[in-house]
C-alpha positions in Angstrom: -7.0 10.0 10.5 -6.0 6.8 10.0 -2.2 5.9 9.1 -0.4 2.6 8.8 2.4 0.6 7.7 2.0 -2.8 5.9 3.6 -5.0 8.4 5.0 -8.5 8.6 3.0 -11.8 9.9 6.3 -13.3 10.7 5.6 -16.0 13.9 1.6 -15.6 13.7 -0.6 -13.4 11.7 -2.4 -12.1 14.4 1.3 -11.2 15.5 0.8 -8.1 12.9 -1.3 -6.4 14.7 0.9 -6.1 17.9 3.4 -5.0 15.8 1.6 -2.4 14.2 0.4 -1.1 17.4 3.3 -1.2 18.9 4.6 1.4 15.9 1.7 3.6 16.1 -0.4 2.3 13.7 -4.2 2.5 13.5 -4.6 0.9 10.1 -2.1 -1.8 8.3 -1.4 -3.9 5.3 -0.4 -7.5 5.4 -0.3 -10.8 3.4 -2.0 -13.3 4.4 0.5 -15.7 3.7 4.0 -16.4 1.6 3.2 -13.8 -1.4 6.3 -15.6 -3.1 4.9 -19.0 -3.3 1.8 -21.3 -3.8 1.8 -23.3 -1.0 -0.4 -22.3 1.6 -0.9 -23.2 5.2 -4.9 -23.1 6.5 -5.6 -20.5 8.9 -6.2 -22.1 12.4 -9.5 -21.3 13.8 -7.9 -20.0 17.0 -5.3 -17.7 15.1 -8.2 -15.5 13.3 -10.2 -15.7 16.3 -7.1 -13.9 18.1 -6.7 -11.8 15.3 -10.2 -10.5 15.4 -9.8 -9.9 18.7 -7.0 -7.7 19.0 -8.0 -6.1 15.9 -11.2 -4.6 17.9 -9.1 -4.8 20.7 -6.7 -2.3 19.2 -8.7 -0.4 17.2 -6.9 -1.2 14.2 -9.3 -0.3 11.1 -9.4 -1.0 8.2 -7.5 -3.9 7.7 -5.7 -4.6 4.6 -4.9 -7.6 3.3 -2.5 -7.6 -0.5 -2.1 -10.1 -3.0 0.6 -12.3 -3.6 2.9 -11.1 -6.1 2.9 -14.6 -7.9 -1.2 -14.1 -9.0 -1.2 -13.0 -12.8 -4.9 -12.2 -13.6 -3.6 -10.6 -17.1 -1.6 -13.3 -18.4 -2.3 -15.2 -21.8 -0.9 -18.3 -20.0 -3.8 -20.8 -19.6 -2.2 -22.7 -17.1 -0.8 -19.9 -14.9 -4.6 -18.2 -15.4 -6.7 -21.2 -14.4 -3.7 -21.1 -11.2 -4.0 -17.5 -10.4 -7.9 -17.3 -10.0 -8.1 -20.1 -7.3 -5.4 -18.4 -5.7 -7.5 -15.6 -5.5 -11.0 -17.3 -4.3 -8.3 -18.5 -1.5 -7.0 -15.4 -0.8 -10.2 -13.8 -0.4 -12.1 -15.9 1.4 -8.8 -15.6 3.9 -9.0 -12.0 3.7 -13.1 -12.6 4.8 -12.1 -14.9 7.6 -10.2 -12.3 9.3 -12.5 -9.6 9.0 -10.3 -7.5 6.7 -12.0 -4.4 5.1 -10.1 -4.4 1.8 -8.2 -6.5 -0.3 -5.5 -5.1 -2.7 -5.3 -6.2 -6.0 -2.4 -5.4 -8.6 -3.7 -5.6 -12.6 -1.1 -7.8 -13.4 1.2 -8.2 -16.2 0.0 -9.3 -20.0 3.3 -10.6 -20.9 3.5 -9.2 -24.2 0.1 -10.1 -25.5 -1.1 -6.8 -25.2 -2.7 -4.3 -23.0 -6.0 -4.8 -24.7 -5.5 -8.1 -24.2 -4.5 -8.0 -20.7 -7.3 -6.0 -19.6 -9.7 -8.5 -21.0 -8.2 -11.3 -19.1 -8.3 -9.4 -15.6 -11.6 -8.4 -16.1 -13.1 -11.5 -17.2 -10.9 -13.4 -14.2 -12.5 -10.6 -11.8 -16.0 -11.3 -12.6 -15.8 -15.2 -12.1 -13.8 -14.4 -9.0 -16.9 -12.2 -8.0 -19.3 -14.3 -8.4 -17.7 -17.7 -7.1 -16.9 -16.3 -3.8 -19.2 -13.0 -3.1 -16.2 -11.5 -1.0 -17.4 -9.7 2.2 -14.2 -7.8 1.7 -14.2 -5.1 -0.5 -11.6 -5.4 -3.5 -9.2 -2.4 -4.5 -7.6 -1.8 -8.1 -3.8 -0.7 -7.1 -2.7 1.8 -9.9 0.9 0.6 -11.0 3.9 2.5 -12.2 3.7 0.6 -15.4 7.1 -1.3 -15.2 7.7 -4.1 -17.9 4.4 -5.4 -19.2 2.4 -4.5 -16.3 -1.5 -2.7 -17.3 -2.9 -0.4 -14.3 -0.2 2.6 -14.9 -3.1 4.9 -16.9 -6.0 5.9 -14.8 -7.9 4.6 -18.1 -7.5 0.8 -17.6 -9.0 1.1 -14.0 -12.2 2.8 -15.4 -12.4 0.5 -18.3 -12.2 -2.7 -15.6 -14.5 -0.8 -13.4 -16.9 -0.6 -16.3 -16.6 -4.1 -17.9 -17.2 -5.4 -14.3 -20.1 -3.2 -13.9 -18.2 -1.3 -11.5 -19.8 -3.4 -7.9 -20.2 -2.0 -4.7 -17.4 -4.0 -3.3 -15.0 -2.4 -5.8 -12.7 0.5 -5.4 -9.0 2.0 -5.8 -5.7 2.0 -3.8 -4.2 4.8 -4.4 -0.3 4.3 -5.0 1.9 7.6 -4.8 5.0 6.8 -6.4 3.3 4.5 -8.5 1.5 7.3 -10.5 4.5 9.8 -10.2 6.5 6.9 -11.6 3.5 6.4 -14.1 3.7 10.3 -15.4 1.4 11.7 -12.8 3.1 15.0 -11.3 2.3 14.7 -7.8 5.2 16.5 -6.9 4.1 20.1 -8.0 0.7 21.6 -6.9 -0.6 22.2 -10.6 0.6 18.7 -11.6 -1.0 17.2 -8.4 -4.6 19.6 -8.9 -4.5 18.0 -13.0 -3.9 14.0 -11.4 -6.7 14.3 -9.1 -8.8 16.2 -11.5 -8.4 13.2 -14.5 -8.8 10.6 -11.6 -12.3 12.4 -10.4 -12.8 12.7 -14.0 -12.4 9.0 -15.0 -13.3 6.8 -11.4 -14.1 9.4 -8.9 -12.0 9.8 -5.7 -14.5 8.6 -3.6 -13.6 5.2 -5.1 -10.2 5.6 -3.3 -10.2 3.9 -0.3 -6.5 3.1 0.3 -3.2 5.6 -0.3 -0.6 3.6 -0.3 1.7 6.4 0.7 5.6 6.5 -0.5 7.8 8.4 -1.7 9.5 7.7 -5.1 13.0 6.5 -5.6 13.1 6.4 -9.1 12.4 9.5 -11.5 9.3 11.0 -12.4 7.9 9.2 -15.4 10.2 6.3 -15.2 8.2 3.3 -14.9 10.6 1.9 -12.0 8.7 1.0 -9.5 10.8 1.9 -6.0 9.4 3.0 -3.1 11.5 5.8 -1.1 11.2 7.0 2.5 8.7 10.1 2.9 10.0 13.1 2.3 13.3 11.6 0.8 12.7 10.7 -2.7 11.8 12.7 -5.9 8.3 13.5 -4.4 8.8 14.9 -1.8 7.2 16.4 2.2 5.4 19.4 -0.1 4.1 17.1 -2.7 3.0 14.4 -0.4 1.7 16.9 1.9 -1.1 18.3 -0.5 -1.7 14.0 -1.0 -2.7 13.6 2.6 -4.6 16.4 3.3 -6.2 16.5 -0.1 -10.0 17.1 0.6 -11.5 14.2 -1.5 -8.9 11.6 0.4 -10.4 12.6 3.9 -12.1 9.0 4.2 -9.2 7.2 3.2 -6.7 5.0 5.1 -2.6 6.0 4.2 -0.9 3.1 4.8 3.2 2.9 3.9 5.1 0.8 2.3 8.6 2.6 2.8 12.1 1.0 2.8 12.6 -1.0 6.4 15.9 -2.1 7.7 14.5 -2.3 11.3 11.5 -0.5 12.9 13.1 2.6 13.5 12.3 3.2 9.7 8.6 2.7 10.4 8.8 4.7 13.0 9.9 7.5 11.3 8.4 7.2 8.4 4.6 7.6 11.1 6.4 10.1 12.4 6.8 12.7 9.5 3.6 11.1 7.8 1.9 12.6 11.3 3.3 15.8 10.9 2.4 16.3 7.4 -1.6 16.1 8.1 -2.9 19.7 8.8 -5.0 19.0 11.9 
C-alpha cells in the first residue's frame, strides 16, 4: 500500500525525496516550486536527473506534484486568466520533467461571477492547457471543501468538467477527506461514508480516484473551513478514516497526508497511525 506525506523541497527538490524516505514514505506530494509566487527558477538538468534517480532509487511511486495556490483557472479576471494558464503549461511540463505520475489541480475560485460561470472558465482553461502541452503526467481534480467562492466542493462540478473536457485518459480525482466532510459528505459514520462513495461511483466512478489526500478535519462537518487536522484527532476521526483507507474501490490509490507539521515528529506519527489503520 502506498502512503505518503507531501513534503518540502527546501535546499533541492530532489532533497524531497530523502526526506520522505527518511519518514517512511513510499509515495509523496511536493511543489515544484514557490506556490506563493510567480517567479520561477528553471529546473537544472542535473537536479531532475538526481531526482529521477533516487526516485527509482527509493522506490518512491507515484510522485505527486500540486499546484500553486496563486493559479486561478475559474476567475472572470482576464488578466489573472491569460496568467494562470501559462503558469500551468509551466508547471506541467515541470511535473513531466521529473517523471511525476500525477499532478494536482484545485478548481479554483469564481470570485463572485458564479459557479456556472466558474466552471466554464476551468474547463475551457483545461482543454487549451491539454492540448498545448499533451502532459505525460496525468492531471487530478482535487474536490474542495467549498470555502469562499471556491467551485469543486459538490461531486457534480467534477463530473460536469470531466464531461465538458471529454473526460481524457490523463484525467482523474484526488480524493480530499476533510475536504468533502467539510463539504457535507459524512465520512465520519459508516452509513454517511457507504452514501459519499455511492454518489461519487454514481457521478465519476472511484476508479477515477487516484490520489486520497488523507486528513483529518479541524473544522465542523459541513462547515466549508478548510483545516486540515492530525489523523485520528479531528471531527473525522481513526473509525471514519479507517473505512477511507481500506475502502475496497480505493485499493489502487496512493494516501498521501497533508497533516499539521511543527517538526517531523508530526509526520511521523501521523505514518504511523495511518499504518495501523490499513487492515493488512
Amino acid at each position: 500500500m502506498r502512503i505518503g506525506l507531501h513534503v518540502s523541497i527546501a535546499g533541492s527538490i530532489w532533497g524531497s525525496l530523502e526526506r520522505a524516505k527518511a519518514l517512511g514514505c513510499n509515495t509523496m506530494q511536493i511543489f515544484s516550486r514557490n506556490p506563493r509566487g510567480w517567479q520561477v527558477s528553471a529546473l537544472g538538468k542535473s537536479d531532475v536527473d538526481k531526482f529521477r534517480k533516487l526516485k527509482a532509487a527509493y522506490d518512491i511511486f507515484p510522485v505527486v506534484v500540486h499546484i500553486p495556490y496563486i493559479i486561478n483557472l475559474s476567475t472572470p479576471d482576464k488578466i489573472l486568466y491569460k496568467r494562470s494558464i501559462d503558469a500551468y503549461i509551466d508547471d506541467i511540463a515541470r511535473a513531466d520533467a521529473l517523471g511525476a505520475e500525477y499532478f494536482v489541480t484545485h478548481l479554483g475560485s469564481h470570485v463572485g461571477s458564479g459557479e456556472d460561470n466558474g466552471i466554464r472558465r476551468f474547463s475551457s482553461a483545461l482543454k487549451l492547457i491539454i492540448k498545448k502541452s499533451r502532459p505525460k503526467t496525468m492531471i487530478l481534480l482535487e474536490n474542495t471543501a467549498g470555502s469562499g467562492s471556491c467551485i469543486g466542493y459538490n461531486f457534480e462540478h467534477l463530473r460536469r468538467i470531466m464531461d465538458d473536457i471529454g473526460a481524457p485518459g490523463n484525467m482523474g480525482v484526488c480524493f480530499d477527506t476533510a475536504h468533502a466532510f467539510e463539504a457535507g459528505y459524512d465520512l465520519k459514520s459508516a452509513s454517511g461514508a457507504k452514501k459519499a462513495f455511492g454518489e461519487f461511483e454514481r457521478l465519476v466512478g472511484l476508479d477515477k480516484i487516484k490520489v486520497v489526500h488523507f486528513n483529518d478535519s479541524m473544522s465542523s462537518f459541513g462547515s466549508h473551513a478548510d483545516r486540515h487536522q492530525h489523523i485520528g484527532k479531528g471531527d473525522i476521526g481513526k473509525e471514519g478514516l479507517g473505512r477511507v483507507i481500506n475502502h475496497p474501490g480505493l485499493k489502487g490509490a496512493a494516501f498521501i497526508m497533508e497533516t499539521p507539521k511543527d517538526s517531523d515528529r508530526d509526520d511521523k506519527m501521523n505514518m504511523v497511525i495511518a499504518g495501523k489503520l490499513v487492515k493488512r
